[in-house]
VEXKOLZA-8473 format. One line per field, with one value per residue (C-alpha): residue number from 1; residue in three letters; x, y, z. Coordinates in nm, 3 decimals, always signed. Example, Ala and Ser with C-alpha at 12.3 -4.5 7.8 and 13.67 -1.06 7.14 Angstrom:
<rs>
n c(1;2)
res c(ALA;SER)
px c(+1.230;+1.367)
py c(-0.450;-0.106)
pz c(+0.780;+0.714)
</rs>
This chain:
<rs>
n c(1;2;3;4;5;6;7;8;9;10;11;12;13;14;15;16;17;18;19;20;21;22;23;24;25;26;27;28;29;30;31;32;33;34;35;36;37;38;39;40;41;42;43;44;45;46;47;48;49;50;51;52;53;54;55;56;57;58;59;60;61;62;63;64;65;66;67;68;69;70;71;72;73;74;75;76;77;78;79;80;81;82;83;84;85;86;87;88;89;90;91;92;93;94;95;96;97;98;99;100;101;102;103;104;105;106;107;108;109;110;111;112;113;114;115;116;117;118;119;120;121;122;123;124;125;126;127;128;129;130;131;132;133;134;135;136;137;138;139;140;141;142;143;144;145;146;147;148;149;150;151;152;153;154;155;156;157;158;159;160;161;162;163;164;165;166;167;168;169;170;171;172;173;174;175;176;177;178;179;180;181;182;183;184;185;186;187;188;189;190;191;192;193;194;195;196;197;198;199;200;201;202;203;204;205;206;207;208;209;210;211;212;213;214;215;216;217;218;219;220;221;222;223;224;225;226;227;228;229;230;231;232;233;234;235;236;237;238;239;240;241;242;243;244;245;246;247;248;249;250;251;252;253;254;255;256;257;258;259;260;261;262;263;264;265;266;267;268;269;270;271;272;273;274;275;276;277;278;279;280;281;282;283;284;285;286;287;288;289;290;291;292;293;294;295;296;297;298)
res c(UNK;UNK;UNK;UNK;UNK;UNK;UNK;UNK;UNK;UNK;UNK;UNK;UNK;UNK;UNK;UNK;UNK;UNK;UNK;UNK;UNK;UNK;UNK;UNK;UNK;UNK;UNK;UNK;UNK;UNK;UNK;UNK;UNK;UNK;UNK;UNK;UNK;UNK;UNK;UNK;UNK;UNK;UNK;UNK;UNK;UNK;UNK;UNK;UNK;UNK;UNK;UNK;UNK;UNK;UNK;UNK;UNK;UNK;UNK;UNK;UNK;UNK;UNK;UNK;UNK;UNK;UNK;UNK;UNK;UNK;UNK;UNK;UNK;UNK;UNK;UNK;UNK;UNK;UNK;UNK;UNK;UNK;UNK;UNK;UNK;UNK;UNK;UNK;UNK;UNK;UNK;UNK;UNK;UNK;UNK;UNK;UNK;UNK;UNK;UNK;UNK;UNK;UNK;UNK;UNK;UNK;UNK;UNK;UNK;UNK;UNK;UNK;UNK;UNK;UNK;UNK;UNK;UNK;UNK;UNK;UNK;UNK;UNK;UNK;UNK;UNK;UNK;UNK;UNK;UNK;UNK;UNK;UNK;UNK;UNK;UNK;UNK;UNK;UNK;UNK;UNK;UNK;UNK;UNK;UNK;UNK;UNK;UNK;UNK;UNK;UNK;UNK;UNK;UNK;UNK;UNK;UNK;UNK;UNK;UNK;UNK;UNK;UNK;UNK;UNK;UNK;UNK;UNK;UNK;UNK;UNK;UNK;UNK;UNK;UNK;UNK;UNK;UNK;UNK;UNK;UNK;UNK;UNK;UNK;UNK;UNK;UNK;UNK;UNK;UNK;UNK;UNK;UNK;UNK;UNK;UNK;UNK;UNK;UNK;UNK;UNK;UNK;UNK;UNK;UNK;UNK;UNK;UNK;UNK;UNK;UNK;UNK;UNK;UNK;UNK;UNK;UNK;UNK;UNK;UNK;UNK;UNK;UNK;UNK;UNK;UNK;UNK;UNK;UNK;UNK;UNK;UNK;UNK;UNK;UNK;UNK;UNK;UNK;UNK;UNK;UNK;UNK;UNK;UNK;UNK;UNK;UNK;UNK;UNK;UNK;UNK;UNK;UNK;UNK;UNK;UNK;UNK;UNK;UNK;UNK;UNK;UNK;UNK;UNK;UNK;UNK;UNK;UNK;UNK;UNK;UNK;UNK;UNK;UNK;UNK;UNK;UNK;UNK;UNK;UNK;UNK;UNK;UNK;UNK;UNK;UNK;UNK;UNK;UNK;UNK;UNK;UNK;UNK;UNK;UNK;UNK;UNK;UNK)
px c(+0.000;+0.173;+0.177;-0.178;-0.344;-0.248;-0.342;-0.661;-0.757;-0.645;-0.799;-1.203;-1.311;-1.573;-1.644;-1.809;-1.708;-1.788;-1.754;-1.386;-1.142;-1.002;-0.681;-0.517;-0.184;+0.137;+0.464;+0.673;+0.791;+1.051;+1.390;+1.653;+1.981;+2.215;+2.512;+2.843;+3.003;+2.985;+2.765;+2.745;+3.026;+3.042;+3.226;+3.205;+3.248;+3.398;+3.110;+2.871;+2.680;+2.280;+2.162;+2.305;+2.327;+2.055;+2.141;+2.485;+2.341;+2.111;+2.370;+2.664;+2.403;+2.319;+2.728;+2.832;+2.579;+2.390;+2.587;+2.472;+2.229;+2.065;+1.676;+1.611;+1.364;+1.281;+1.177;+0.919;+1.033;+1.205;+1.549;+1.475;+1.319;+1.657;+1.822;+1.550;+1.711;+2.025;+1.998;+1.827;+2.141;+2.349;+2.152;+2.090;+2.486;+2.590;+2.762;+2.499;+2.363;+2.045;+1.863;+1.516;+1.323;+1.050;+0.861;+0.730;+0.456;+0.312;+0.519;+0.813;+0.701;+0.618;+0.946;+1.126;+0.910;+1.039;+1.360;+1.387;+1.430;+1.258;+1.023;+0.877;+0.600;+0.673;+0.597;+0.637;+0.922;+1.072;+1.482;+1.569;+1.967;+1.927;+1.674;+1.706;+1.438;+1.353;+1.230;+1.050;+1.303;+1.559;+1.650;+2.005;+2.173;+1.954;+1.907;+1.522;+1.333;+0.971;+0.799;+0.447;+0.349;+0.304;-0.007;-0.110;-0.152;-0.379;-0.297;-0.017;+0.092;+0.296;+0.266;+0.423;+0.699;+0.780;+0.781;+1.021;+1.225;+1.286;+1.294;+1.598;+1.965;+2.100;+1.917;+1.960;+1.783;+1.827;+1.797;+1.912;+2.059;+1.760;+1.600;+1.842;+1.792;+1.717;+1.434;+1.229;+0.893;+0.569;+0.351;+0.330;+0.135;-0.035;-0.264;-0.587;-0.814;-1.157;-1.413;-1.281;-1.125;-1.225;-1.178;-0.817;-0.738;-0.919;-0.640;-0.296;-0.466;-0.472;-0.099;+0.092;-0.120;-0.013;+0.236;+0.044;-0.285;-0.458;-0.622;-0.791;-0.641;-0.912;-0.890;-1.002;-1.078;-0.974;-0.781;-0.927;-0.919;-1.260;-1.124;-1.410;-1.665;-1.437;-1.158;-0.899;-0.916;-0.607;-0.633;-0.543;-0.900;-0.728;-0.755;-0.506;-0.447;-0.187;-0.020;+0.091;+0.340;+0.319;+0.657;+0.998;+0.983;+1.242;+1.248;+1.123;+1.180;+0.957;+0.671;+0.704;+0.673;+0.386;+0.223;+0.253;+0.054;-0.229;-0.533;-0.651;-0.322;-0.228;+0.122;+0.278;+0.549;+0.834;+1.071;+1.397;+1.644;+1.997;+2.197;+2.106;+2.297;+2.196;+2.305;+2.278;+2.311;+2.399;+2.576;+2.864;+2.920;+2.747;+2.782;+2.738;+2.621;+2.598;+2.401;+2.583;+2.475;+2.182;+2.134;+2.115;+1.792;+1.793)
py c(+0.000;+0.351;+0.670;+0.835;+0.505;+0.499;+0.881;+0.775;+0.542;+0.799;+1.117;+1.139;+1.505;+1.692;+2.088;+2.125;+2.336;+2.463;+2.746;+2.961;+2.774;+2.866;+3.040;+3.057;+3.163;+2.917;+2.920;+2.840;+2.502;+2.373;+2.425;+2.156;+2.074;+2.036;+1.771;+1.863;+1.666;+1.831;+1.666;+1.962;+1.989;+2.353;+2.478;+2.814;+2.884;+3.245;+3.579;+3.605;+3.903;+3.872;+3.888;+3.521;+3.330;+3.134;+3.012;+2.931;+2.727;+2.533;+2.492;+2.355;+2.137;+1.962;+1.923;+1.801;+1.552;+1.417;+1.197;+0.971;+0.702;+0.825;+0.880;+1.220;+1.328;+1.669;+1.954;+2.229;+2.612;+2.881;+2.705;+2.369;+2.561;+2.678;+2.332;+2.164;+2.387;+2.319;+1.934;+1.948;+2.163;+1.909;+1.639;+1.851;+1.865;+1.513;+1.565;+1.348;+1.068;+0.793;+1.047;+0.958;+1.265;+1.171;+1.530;+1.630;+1.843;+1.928;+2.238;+2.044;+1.757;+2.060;+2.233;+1.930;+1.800;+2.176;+2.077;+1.751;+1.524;+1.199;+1.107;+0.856;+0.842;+0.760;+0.473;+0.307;+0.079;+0.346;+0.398;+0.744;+0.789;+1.165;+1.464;+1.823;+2.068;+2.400;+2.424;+2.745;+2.719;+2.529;+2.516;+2.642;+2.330;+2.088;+2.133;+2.014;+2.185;+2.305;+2.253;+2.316;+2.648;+2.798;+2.777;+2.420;+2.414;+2.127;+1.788;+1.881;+1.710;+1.730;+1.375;+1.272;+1.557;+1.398;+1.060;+1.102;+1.287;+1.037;+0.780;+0.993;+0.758;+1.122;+1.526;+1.833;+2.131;+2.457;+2.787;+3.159;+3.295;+3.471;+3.089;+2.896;+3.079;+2.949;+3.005;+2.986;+3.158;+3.137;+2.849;+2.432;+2.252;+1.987;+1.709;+1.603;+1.355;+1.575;+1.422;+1.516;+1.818;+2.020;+1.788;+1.756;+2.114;+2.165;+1.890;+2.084;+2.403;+2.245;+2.126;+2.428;+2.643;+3.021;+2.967;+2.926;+2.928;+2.689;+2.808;+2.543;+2.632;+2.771;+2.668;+3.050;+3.346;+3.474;+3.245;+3.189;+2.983;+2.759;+2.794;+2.997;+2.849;+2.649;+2.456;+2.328;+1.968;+1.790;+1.529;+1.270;+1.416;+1.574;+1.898;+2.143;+2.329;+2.591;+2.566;+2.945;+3.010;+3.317;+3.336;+3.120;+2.801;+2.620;+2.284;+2.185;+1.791;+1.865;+1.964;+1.700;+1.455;+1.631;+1.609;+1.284;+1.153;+1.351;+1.162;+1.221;+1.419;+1.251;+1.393;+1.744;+2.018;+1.883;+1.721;+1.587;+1.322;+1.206;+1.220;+1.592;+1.822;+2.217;+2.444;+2.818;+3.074;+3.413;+3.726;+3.671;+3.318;+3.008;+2.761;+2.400;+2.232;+1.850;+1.675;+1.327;+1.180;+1.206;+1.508;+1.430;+1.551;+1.574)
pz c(+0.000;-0.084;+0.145;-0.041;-0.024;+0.368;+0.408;+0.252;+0.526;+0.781;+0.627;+0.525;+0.418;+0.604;+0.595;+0.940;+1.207;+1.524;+1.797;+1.806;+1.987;+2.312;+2.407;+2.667;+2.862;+3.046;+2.998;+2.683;+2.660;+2.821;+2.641;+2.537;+2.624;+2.337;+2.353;+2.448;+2.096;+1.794;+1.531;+1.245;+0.987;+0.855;+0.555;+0.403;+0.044;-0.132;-0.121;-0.369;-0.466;-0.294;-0.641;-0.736;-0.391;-0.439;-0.783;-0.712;-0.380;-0.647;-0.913;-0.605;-0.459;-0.814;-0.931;-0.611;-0.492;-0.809;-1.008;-1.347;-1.271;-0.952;-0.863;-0.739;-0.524;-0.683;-0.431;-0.420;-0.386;-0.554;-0.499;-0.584;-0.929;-0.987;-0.933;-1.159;-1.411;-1.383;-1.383;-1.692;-1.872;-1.704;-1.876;-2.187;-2.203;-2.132;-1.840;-1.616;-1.776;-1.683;-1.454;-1.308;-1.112;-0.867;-0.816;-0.496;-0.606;-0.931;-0.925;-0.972;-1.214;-1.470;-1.420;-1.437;-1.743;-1.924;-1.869;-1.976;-1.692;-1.738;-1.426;-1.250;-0.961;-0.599;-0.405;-0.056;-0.262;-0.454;-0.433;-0.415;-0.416;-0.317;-0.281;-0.202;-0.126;+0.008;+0.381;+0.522;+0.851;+0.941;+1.347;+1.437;+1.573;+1.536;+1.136;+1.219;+0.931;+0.855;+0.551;+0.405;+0.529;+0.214;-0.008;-0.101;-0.526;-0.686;-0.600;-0.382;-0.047;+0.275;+0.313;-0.040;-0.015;+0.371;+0.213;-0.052;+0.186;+0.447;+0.152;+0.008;+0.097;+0.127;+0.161;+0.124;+0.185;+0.012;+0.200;+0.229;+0.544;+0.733;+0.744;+0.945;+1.335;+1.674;+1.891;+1.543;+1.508;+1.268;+1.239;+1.207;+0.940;+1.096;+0.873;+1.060;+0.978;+0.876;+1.048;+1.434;+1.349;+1.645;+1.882;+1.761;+1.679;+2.061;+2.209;+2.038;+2.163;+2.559;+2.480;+2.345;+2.611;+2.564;+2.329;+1.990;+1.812;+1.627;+1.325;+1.080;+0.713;+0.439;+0.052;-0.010;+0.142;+0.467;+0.679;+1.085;+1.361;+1.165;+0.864;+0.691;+0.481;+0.259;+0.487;+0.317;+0.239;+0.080;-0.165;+0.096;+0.288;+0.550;+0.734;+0.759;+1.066;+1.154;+1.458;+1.519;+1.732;+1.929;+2.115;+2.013;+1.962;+2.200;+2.032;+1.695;+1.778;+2.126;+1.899;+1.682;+1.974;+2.143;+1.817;+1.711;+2.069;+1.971;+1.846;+1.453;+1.376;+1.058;+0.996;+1.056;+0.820;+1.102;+0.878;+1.169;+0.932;+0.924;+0.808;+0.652;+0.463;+0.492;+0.195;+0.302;+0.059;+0.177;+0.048;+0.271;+0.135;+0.072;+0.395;+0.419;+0.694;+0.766;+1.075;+1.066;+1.374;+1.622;+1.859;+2.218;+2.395;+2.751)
</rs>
């Protein structure tokens, strides 16, 4: 059975919706301690004007890590755009051979399609030698990442993008400078199955007390905590609901596992793998960072 076939079981659609959910005020979570041994590799490349940063990230990441008869995981974003580009010259000019593309959204099958990379679907049994993508924000340290807070297009999904990124043998996420921080702020996707949506979204509000909202995501008009008329619904059946957070987020991996006890949540934008890689593109220089072994959370 594949990933959407899963999310099917898990997800069924449903448009109701209730009374405003509650807020209320605590203390932020508990913060980490960070291990003592040093588990990210940093290098930092020569400057580069702002203007071309983010092109030469996409164009590094695609001659140093894909190589002739690999299966890449093709990402969503402005960056991964770029670096759909530029594997298609590469394959346009012989210089990578036997390339197969698996696209993570349908922004990136057409891109890739324009630029000549043949494709193939995902599935639970696919092989995927390497993948990058773009993340919204990537935590200092811990190179945790978020993904899927921006719009969701047609026939787009968090849950196929996570899959083919934990199926990846290696990753890498492109990024400029002002999205790797600490103490990261702005909101968590979180997939919900459609049926008990308030009774879930009413659960994560109870658990992150005072330190975010919950607001249930709308396919148009004017986002709010029921999601207006016309909630979201992805094309696994789920809800979407946006986990806002209103003061730093201490831990991205403590979310994730407060989250993932919570009855009816089907998935969540969290994406924590290694190993990882991390290229930042900056006007200063491009850095590259690599988690190669596990954090240790105490």
């Amino acid at each position: 059975m594949n990933m959407n076939q899963m999310a099917s079981l898990t997800c069924s659609s449903s448009s109701s919706f209730s009374t405003k959910l509650p807020l209320h005020s605590t203390t932020p979570l508990k913060r980490r301690r960070r291990s003592n041994h040093d588990f990210l590799r940093m290098v930092t490349r020569s400057c580069l004007d702002d203007s071309s940063a983010l092109l030469r990230a996409a164009q590094y990441t695609v001659d140093t890590y894909v190589k002739s008869g690999m299966v890449v995981g093709l990402g969503s974003g402005h960056a991964s755009g770029m670096a759909i580009q530029h594997l298609g010259r590469q394959l346009r000019t012989g210089n990578l051979k036997d390339i197969v593309g698996i696209p993570m959204s349908v922004a990136s099958a057409s891109e890739a399609a324009k630029s000549g990379i043949p494709l193939d679907t995902y599935q639970d049994s696919t092989q995927i030698d390497f993948a990058f993508d773009d993340a919204d924000a990537i935590e200092e340290g811990t190179l945790v990442a978020i993904i899927g807070r921006r719009k969701l297009q047609s026939e787009e999904s968090i849950l196929q993008e996570k899959s083919i990124l934990y199926a990846a043998n290696k990753l890498v996420f492109i990024i400029e400078e002002n999205q790797y921080k600490g103490g990261l702020e702005g909101s968590i996707p979180v997939l919900i199955q459609s049926p008990t949506w308030l009774a879930t979204a009413e659960e994560i509000d109870d658990i992150f007390l005072g330190d975010a909202e919950v607001w249930r995501r709308p396919a148009i008009g004017q986002a709010g905590p029921l999601g207006g008329d016309f909630p979201l619904v992805t094309k696994e059946g789920c809800n979407v609901l946006d986990l806002i957070f209103t003061s730093p987020i201490a831990s991205l991996a403590e979310v994730a596992k407060r989250l993932d006890t919570v009855d009816g949540v089907v998935d969540h934008g969290v994406v924590s793998k290694i190993p990882c890689t991390v290229v930042i593109a900056s006007p200063n220089g491009m850095k590259i960072l690599d988690k190669l072994t596990a954090d240790i959370v105490g």
